[in-house]
Steps between C-alpha positions, in 0.01 A plus 500: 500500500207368673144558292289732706133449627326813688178390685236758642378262812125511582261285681407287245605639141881552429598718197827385374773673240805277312817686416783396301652782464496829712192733393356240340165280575487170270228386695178592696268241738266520750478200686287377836677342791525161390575598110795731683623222747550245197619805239761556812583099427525481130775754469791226368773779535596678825301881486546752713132598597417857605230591717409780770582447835107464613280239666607123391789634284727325781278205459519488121899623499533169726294293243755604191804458679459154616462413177842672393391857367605831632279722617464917589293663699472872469329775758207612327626894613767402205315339245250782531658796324564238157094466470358645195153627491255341707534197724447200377613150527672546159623802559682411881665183299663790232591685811644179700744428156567861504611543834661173547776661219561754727907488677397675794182346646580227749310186508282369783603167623270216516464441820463109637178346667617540835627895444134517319290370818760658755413908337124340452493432919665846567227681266242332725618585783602851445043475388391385786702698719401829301064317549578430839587869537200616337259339699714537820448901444108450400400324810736802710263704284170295573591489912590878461140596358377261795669763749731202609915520549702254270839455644778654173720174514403242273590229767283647740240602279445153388510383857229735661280502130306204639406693827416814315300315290276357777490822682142645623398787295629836659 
C-alpha cells in the first residue's frame, strides 16, 4: 500500500495532504515550486501522488515517476462532487484523497512530452483557424459597409482582399 499525497496545483503555491490510511490526513503543507520540486525528491519510499488532471499536472506526474513513484490524475468533473464547503486549496486536496478512493472513476494518463506538445500544436491551430475566421468575416463586413463585393470562398477572398482594399471609393 503505497502512502498517498493529494496536491491542489497552482501557479506558484501548492497545497499538499499526506494519507496513511484512507480518510485520513497525517499531514498538511503548502509549499512553492522549488520547496514542491525537492519535497517531490525527498520522498525515500515509492508514493503514489494524486493530483487533478490540469495545467502542468502532466509535467509534474512526469517529474514523480522518473523518480519511481506512481502517480493519478483525476478529471476535475470527478473530483468535484467530493468538495466540501467552499473551494479552497485545502479543501480540493480532501476532495483529490476522496475521490481517488473511488472504484469507478478512471484515471487520466500522463501523457509524454511529445503527446503534450503534439495536443498543444493542434489547440493552436484549431485558434488561429477559429482568429483567422473572425477577422476573415470582419473585413467581408468592413468591404460590405464600403458598398464593395467580397468573393464567399475563403481562397478567393484572400486572393482579391488586396484589390478590394486598394479600390477607389464608390
Amino acid at each position: 500500500m503505497y502512502k498517498q499525497i493529494a496536491v491542489d496545483l497552482a501557479k506558484s503555491v501548492y497545497q499538499v495532504a499526506e494519507s496513511v490510511r484512507a480518510g485520513q490526513v497525517s499531514q498538511r503543507k503548502r509549499l512553492n515550486r522549488e520547496a514542491f520540486r525537492r519535497y517531490i525528491q525527498e520522498q525515500a519510499e515509492p508514493v503514489e501522488w494524486l493530483m487533478e488532471a490540469c495545467g502542468t499536472a502532466h509535467y509534474w506526474g512526469r517529474f514523480a515517476q522518473a523518480l519511481g513513484h506512481k502517480v493519478t490524475l483525476l478529471h476535475a468533473r470527478y473530483v468535484r462532487p467530493y468538495r466540501r464547503r467552499n473551494k479552497t486549496d485545502r479543501n480540493d486536496c480532501d476532495a483529490i484523497l476522496e475521490a481517488a478512493r473511488c472504484s469507478g472513476i478512471h484515471p487520466v494518463p500522463v501523457k509524454t512530452h511529445e503527446q503534450q506538445q503534439l495536443q498543444q500544436l493542434h489547440g493552436l491551430r484549431e485558434t488561429w483557424k477559429k482568429s483567422r475566421t473572425q477577422r476573415i468575416n470582419l473585413l467581408r463586413g468592413i468591404f460590405r459597409e464600403m458598398g464593395l463585393e467580397a468573393p464567399a470562398a475563403t481562397a478567393a477572398f484572400l486572393r482579391s482582399a488586396h484589390e478590394l482594399v486598394e479600390q477607389p471609393e464608390v
